[in-house]
PQR file with spaces between the fields and no chain letter, atoms N, CA, C, O and H, PARSE charges and radii, in Angstrom:
ATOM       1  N    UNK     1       0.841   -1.196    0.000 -0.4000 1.5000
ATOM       2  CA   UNK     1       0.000    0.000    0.000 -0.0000 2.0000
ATOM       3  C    UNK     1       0.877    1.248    0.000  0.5500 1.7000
ATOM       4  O    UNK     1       1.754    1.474    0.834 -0.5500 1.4000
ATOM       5  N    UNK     2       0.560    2.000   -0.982 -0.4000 1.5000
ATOM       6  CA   UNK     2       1.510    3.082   -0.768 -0.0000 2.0000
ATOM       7  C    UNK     2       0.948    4.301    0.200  0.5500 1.7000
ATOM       8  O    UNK     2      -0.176    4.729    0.463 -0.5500 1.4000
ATOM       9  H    UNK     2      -0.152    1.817   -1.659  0.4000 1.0000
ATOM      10  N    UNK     3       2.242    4.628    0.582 -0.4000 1.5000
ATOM      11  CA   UNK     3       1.680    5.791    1.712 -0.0000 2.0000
ATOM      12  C    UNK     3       1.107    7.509    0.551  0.5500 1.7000
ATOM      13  O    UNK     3       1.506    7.791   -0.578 -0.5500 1.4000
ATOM      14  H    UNK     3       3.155    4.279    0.369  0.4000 1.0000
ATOM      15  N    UNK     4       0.431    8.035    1.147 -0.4000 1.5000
ATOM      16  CA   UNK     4       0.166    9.361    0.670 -0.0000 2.0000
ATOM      17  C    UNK     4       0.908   10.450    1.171  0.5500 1.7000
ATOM      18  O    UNK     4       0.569   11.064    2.182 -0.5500 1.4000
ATOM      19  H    UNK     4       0.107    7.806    2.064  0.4000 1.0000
ATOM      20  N    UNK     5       1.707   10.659    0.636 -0.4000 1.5000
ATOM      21  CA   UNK     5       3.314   11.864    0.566 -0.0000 2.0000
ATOM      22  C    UNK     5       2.421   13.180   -0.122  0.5500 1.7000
ATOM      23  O    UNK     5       1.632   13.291   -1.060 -0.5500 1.4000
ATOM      24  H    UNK     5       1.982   10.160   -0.185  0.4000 1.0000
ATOM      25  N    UNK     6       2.887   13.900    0.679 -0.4000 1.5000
ATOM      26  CA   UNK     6       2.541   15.582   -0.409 -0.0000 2.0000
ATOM      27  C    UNK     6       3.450   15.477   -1.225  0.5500 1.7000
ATOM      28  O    UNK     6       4.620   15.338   -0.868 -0.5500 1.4000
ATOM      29  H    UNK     6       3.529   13.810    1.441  0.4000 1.0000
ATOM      30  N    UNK     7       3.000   15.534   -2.723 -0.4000 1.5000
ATOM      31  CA   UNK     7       4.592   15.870   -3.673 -0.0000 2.0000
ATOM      32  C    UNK     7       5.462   16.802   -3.375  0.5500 1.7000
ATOM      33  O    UNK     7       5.141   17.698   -2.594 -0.5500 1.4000
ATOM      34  H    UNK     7       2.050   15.646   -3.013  0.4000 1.0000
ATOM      35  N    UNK     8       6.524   16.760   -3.860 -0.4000 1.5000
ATOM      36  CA   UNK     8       7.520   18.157   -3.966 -0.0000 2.0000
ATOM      37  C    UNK     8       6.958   19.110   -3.682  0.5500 1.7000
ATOM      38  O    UNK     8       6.980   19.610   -2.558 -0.5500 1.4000
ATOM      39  H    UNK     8       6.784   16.032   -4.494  0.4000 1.0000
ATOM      40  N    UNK     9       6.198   19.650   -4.887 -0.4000 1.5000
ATOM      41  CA   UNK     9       6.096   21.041   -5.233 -0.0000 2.0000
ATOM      42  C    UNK     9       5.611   21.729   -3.811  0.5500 1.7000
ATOM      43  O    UNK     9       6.145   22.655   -3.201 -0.5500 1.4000
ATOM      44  H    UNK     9       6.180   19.244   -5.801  0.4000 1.0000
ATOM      45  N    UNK    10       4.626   21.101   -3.540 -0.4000 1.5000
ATOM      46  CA   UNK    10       3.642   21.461   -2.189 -0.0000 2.0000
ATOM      47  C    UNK    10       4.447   21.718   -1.195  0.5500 1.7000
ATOM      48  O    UNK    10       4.307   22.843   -0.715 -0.5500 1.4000
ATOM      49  H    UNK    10       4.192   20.349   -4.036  0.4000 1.0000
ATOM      50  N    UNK    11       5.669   20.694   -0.476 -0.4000 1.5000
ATOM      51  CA   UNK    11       6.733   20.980    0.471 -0.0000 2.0000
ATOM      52  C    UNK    11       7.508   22.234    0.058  0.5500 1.7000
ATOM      53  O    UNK    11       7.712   23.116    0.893 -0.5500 1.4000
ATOM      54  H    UNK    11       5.783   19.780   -0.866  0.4000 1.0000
ATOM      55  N    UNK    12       8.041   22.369   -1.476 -0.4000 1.5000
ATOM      56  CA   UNK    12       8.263   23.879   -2.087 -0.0000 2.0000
ATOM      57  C    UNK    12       7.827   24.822   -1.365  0.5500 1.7000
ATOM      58  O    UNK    12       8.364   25.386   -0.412 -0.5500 1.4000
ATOM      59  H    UNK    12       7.875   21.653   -2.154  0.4000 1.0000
ATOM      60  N    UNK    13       6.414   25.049   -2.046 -0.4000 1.5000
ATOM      61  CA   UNK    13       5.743   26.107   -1.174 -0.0000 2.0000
ATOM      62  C    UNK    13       5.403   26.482    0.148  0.5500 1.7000
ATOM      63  O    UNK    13       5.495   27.650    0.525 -0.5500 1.4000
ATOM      64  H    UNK    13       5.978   24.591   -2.820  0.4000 1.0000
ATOM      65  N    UNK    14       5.010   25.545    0.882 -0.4000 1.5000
ATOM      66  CA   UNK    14       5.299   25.686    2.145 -0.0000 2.0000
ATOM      67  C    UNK    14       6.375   25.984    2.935  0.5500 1.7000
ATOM      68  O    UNK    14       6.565   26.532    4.021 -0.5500 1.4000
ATOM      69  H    UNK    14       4.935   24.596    0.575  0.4000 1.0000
ATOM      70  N    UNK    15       7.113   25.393    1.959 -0.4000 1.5000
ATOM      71  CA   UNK    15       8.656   26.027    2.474 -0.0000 2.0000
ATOM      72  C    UNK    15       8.686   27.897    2.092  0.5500 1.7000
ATOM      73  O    UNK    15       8.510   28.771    2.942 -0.5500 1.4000
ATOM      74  H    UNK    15       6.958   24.948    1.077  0.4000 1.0000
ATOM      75  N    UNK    16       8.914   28.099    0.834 -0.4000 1.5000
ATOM      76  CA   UNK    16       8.605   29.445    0.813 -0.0000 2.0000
ATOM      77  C    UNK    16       7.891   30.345    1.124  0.5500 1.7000
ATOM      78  O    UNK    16       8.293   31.508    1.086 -0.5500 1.4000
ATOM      79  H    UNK    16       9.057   27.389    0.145  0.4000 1.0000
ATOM      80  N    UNK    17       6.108   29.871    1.677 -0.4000 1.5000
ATOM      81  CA   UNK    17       6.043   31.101    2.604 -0.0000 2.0000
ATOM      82  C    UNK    17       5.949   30.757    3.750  0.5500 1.7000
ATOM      83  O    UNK    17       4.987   31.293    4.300 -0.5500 1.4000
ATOM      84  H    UNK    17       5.780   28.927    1.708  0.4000 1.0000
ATOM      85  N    UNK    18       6.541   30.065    4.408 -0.4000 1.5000
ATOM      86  CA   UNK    18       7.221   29.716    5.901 -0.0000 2.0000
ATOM      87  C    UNK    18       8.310   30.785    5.513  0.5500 1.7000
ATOM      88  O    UNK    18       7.994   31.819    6.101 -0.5500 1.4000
ATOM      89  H    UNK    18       7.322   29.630    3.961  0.4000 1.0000
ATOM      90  N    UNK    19       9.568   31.001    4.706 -0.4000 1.5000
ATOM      91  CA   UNK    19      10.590   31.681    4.324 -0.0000 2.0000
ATOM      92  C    UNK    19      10.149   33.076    4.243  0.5500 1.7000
ATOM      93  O    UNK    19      10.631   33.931    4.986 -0.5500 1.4000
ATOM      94  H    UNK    19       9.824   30.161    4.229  0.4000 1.0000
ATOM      95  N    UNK    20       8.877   33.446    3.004 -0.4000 1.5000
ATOM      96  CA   UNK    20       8.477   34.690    3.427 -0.0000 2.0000
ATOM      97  C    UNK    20       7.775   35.961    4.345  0.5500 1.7000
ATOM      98  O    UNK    20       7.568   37.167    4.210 -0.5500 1.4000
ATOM      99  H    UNK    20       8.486   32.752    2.400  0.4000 1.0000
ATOM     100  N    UNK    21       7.494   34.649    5.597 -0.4000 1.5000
ATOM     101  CA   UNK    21       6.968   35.538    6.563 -0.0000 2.0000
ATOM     102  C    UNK    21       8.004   35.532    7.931  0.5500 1.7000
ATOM     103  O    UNK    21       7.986   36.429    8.774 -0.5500 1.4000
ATOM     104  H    UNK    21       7.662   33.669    5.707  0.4000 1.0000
ATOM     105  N    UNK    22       8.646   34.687    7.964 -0.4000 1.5000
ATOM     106  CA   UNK    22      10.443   35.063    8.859 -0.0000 2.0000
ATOM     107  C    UNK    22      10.388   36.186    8.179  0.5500 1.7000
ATOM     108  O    UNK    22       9.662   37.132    8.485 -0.5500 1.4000
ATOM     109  H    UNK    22       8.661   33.958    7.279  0.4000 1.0000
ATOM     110  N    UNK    23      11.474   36.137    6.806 -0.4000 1.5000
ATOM     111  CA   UNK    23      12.189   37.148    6.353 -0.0000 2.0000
ATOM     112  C    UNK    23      11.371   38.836    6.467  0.5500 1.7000
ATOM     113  O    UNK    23      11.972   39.906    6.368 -0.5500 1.4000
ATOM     114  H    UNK    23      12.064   35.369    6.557  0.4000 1.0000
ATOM     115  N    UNK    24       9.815   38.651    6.706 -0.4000 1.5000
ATOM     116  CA   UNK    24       9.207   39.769    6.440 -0.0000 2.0000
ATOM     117  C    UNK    24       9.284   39.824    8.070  0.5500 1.7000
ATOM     118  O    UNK    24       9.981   40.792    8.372 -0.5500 1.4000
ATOM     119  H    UNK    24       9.327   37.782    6.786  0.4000 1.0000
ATOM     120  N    UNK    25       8.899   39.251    9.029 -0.4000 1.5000
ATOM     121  CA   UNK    25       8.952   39.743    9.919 -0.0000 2.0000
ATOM     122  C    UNK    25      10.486   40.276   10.285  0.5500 1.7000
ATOM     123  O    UNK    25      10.567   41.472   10.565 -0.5500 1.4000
ATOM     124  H    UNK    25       8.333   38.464    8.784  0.4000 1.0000
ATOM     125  N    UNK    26      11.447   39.658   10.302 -0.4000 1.5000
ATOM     126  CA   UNK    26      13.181   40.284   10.250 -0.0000 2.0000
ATOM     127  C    UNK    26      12.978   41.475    9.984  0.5500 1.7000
ATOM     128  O    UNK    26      13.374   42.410   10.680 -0.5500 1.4000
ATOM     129  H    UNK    26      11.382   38.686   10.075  0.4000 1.0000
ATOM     130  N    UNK    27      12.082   41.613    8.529 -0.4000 1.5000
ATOM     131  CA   UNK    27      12.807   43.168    8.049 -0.0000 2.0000
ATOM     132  C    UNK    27      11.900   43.954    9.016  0.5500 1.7000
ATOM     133  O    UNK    27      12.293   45.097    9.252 -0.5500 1.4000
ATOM     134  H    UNK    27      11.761   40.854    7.963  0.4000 1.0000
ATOM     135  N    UNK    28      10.601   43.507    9.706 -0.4000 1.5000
ATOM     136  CA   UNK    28      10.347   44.765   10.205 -0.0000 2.0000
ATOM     137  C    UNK    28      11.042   44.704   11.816  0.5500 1.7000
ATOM     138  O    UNK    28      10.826   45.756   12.419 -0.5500 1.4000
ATOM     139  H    UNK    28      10.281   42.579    9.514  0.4000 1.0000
ATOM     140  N    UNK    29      11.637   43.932   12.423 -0.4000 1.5000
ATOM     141  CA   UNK    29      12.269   44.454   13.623 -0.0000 2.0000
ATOM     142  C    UNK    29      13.488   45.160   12.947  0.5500 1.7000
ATOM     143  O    UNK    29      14.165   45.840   13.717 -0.5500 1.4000
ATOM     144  H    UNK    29      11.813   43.078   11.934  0.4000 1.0000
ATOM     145  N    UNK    30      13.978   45.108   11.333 -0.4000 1.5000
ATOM     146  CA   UNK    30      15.531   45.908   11.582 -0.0000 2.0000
ATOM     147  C    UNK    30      14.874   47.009   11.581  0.5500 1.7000
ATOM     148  O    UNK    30      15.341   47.938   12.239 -0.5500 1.4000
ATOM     149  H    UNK    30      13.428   44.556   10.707  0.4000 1.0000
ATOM     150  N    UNK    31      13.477   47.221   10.763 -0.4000 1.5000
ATOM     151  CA   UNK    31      13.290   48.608   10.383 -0.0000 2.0000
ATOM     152  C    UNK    31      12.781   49.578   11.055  0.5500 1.7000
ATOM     153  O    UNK    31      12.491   50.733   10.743 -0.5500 1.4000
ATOM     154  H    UNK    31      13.098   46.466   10.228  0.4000 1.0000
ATOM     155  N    UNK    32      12.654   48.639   12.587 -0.4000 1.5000
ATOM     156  CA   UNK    32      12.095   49.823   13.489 -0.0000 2.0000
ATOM     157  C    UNK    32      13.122   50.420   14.164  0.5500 1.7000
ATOM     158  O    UNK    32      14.198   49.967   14.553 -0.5500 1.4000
ATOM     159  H    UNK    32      12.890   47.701   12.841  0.4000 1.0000
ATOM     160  N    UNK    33      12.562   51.656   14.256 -0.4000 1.5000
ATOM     161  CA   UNK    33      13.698   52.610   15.222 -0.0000 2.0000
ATOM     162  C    UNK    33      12.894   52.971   16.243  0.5500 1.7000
ATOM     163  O    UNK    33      11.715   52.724   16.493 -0.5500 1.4000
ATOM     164  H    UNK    33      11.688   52.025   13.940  0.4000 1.0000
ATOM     165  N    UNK    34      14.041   53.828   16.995 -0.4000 1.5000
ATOM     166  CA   UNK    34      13.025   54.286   18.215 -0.0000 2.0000
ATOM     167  C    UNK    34      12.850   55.708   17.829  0.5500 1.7000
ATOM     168  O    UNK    34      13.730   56.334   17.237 -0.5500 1.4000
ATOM     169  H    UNK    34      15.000   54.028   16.792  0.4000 1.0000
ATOM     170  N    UNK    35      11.724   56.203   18.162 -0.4000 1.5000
ATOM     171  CA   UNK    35      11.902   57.499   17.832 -0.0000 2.0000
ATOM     172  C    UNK    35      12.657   58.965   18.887  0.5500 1.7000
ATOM     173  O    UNK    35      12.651   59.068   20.114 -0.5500 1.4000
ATOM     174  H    UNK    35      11.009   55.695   18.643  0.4000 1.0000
ATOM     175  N    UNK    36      13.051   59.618   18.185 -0.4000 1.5000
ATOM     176  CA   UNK    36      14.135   60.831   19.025 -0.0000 2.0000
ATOM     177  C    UNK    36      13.249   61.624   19.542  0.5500 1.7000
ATOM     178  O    UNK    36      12.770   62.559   18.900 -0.5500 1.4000
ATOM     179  H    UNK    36      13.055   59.534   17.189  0.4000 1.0000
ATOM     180  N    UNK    37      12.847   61.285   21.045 -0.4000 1.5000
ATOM     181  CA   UNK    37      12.332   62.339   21.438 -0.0000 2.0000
ATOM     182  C    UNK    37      13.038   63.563   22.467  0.5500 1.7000
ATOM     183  O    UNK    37      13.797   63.121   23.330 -0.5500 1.4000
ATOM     184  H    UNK    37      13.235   60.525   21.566  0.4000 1.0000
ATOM     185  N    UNK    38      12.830   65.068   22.426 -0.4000 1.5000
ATOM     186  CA   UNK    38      13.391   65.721   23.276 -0.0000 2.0000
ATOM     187  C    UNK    38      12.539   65.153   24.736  0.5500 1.7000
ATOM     188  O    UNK    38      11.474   64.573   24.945 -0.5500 1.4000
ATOM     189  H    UNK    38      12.213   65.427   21.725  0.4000 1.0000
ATOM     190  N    UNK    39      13.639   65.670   25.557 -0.4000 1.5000
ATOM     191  CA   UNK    39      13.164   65.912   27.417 -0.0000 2.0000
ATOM     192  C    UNK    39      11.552   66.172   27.315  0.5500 1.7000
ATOM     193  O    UNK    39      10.692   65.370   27.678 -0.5500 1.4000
ATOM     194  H    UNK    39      14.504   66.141   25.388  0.4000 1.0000
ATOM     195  N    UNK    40      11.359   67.269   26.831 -0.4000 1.5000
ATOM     196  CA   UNK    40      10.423   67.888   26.785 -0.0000 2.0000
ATOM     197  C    UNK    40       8.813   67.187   26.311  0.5500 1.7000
ATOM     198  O    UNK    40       7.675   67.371   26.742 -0.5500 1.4000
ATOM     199  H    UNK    40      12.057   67.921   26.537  0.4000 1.0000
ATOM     200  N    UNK    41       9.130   66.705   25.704 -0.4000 1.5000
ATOM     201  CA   UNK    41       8.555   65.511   24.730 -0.0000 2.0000
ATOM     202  C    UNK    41       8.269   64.658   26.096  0.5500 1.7000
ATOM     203  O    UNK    41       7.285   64.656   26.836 -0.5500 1.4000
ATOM     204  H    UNK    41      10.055   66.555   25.354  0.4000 1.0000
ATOM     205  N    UNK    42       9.531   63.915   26.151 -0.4000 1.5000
ATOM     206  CA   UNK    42       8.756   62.572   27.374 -0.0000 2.0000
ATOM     207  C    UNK    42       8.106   63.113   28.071  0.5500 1.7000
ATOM     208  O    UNK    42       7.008   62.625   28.341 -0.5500 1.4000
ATOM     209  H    UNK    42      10.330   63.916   25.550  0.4000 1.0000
ATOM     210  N    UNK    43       8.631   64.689   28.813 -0.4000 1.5000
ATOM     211  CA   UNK    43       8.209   64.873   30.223 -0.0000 2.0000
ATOM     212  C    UNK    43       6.643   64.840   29.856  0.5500 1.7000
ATOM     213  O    UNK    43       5.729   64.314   30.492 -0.5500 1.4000
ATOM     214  H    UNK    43       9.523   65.085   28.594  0.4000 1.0000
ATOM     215  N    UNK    44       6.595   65.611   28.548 -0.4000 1.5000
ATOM     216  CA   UNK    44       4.956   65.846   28.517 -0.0000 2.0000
ATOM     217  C    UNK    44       4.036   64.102   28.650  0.5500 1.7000
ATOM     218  O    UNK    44       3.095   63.838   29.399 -0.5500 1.4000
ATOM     219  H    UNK    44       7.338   66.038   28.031  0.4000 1.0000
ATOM     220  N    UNK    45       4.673   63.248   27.729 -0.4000 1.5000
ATOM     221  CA   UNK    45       4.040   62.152   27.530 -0.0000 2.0000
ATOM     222  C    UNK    45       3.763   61.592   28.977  0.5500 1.7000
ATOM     223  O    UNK    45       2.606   61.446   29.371 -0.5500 1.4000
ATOM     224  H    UNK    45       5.437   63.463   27.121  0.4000 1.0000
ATOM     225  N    UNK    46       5.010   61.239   29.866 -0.4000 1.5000
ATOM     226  CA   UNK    46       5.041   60.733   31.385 -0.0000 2.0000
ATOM     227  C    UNK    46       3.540   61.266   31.512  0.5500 1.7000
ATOM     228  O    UNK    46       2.539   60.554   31.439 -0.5500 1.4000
ATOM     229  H    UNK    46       5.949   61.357   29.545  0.4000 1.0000
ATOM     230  N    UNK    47       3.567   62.854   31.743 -0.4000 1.5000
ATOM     231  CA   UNK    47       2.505   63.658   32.529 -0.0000 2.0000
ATOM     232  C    UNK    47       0.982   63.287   31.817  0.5500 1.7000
ATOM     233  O    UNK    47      -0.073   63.386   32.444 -0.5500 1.4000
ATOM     234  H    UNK    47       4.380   63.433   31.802  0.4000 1.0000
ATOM     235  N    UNK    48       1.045   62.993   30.874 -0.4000 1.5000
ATOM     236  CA   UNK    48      -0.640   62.714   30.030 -0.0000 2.0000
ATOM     237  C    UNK    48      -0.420   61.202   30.491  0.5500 1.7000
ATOM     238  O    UNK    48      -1.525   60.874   30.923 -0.5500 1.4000
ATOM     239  H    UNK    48       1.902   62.912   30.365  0.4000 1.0000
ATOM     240  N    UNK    49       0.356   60.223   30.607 -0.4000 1.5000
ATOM     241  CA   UNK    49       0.249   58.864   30.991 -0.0000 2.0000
ATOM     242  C    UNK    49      -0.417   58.847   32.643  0.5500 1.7000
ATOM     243  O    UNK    49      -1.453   58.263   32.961 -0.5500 1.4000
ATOM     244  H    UNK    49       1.254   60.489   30.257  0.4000 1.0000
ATOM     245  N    UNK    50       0.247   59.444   33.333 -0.4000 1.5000
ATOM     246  CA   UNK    50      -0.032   59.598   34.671 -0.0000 2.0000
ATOM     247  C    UNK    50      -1.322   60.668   34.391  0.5500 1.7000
ATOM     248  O    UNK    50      -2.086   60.242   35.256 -0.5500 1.4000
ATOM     249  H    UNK    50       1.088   59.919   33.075  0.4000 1.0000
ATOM     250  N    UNK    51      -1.862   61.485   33.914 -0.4000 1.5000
ATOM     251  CA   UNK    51      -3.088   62.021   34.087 -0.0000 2.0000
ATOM     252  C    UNK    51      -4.364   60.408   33.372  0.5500 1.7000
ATOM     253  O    UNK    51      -5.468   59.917   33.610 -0.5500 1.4000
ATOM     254  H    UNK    51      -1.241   61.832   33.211  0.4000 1.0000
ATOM     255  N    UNK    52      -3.655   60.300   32.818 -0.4000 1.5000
ATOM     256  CA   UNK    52      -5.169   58.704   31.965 -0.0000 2.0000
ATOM     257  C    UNK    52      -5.075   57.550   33.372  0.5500 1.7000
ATOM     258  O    UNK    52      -6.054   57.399   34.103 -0.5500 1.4000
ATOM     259  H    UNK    52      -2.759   60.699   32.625  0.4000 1.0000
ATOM     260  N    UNK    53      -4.023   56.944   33.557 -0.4000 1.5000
ATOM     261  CA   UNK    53      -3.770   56.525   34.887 -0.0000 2.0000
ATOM     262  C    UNK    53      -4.583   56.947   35.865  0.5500 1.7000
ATOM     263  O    UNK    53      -5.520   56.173   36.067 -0.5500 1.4000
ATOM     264  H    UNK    53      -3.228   57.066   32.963  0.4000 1.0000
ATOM     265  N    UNK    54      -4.549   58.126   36.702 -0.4000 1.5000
ATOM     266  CA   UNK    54      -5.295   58.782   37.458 -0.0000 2.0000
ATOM     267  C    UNK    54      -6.955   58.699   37.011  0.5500 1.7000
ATOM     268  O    UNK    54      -7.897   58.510   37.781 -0.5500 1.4000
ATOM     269  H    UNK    54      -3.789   58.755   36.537  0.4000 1.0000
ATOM     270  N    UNK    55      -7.007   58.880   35.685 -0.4000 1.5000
ATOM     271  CA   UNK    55      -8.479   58.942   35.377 -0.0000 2.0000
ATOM     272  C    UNK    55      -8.777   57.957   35.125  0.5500 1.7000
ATOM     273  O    UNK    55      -9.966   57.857   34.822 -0.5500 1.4000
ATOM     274  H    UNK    55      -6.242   59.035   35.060  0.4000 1.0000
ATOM     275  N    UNK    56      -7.970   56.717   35.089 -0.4000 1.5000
ATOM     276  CA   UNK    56      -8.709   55.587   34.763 -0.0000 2.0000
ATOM     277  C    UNK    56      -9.027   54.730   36.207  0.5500 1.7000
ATOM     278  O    UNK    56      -9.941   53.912   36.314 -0.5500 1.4000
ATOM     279  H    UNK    56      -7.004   56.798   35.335  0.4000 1.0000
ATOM     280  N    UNK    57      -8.004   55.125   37.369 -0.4000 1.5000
ATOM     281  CA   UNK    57      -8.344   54.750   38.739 -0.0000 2.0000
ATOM     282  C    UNK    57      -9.648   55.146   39.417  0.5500 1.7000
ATOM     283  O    UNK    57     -10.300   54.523   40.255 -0.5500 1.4000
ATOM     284  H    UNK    57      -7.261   55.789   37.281  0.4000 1.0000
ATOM     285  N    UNK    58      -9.916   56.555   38.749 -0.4000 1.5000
ATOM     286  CA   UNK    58     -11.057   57.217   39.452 -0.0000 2.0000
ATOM     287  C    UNK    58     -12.301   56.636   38.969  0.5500 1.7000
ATOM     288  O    UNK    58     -13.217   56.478   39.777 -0.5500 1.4000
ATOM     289  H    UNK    58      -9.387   57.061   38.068  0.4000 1.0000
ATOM     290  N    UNK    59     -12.483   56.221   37.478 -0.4000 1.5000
ATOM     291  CA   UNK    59     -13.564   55.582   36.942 -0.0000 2.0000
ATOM     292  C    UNK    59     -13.952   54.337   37.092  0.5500 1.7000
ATOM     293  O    UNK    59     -15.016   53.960   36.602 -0.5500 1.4000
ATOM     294  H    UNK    59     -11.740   56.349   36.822  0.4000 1.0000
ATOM     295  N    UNK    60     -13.099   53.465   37.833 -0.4000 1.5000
ATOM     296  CA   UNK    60     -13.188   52.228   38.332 -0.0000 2.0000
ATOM     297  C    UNK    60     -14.209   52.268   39.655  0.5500 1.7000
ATOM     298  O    UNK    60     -14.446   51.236   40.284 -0.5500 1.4000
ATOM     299  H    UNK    60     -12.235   53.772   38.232  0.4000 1.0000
């Protein structure tokens, strides 16, 4: 009785987009950066994080 094998081609492809979604995910961790923020910048962000924080304690 012969066994039922996926042909080639099929292992092919599976192989290649197994290959193209690594390689796509790779490129997007090289392609992230962090972004340059001034002092000024965080301090503000910290302060709106800690104001939603605060407002999200109070609405609980």
């Amino acid at each position: 009785m012969r066994e039922n094998n996926m042909p080639w081609y099929a292992w092919l492809i599976i192989v290649l987009a197994l290959g193209s979604i690594v390689g796509g995910l790779l490129l997007l961790r090289d392609s992230a950066k962090k972004l340059p923020l001034s002092e000024e910048q965080l301090k503000r962000i910290h302060e709106r994080n800690a104001e939603l924080d605060a407002q999200e304690a109070k609405d609980r």
